[in-house]
C-alpha positions in Angstrom: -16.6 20.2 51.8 -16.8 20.7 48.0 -16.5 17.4 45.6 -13.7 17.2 43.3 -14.3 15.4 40.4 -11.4 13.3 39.2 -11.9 12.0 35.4 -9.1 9.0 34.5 -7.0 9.4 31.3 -8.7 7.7 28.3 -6.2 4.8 26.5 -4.3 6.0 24.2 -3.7 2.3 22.8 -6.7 2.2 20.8 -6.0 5.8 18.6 -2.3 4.5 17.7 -3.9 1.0 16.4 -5.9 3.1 14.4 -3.3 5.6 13.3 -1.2 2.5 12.3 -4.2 0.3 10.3 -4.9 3.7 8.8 -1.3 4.0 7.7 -1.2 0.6 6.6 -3.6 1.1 4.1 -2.6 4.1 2.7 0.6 2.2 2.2 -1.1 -0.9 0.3 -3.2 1.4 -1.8 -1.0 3.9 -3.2 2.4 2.8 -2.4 2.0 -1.0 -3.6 0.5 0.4 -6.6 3.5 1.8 -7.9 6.1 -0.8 -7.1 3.8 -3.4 -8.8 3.6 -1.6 -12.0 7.2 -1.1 -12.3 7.9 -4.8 -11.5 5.5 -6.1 -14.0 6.4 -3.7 -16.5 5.6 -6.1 -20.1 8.4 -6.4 -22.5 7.9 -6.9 -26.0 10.0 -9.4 -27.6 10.9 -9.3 -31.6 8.3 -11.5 -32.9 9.1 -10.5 -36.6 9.0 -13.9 -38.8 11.8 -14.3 -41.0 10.8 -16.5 -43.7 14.5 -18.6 -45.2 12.3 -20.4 -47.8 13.3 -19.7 -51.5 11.3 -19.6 -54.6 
């Protein structure tokens, strides 16, 4: 009688961890990015001097 050789299924647990850390930091890198720059956008305040004092 000939062998049959039966392989079992690899996980597939470990490659959608990695998909998801992978995707996670994609989303820290660039998508953070921009939300942090709009949020702490600097606003410049009128910081002319008016001087009331009279000769």
């Amino acid at each position: 009688m000939a062998e049959i050789k039966i392989e079992k299924k690899k996980p597939v647990w470990p490659w959608i961890v990695v998909v998801l850390l992978i995707s996670a930091i994609v989303y820290y890198i660039f998508l953070r990015d921009n939300e942090t720059q709009t949020d702490n956008s600097t606003q410049i305040e009128n910081t002319t001097s008016t001087d009331n004092t009279t000769n």
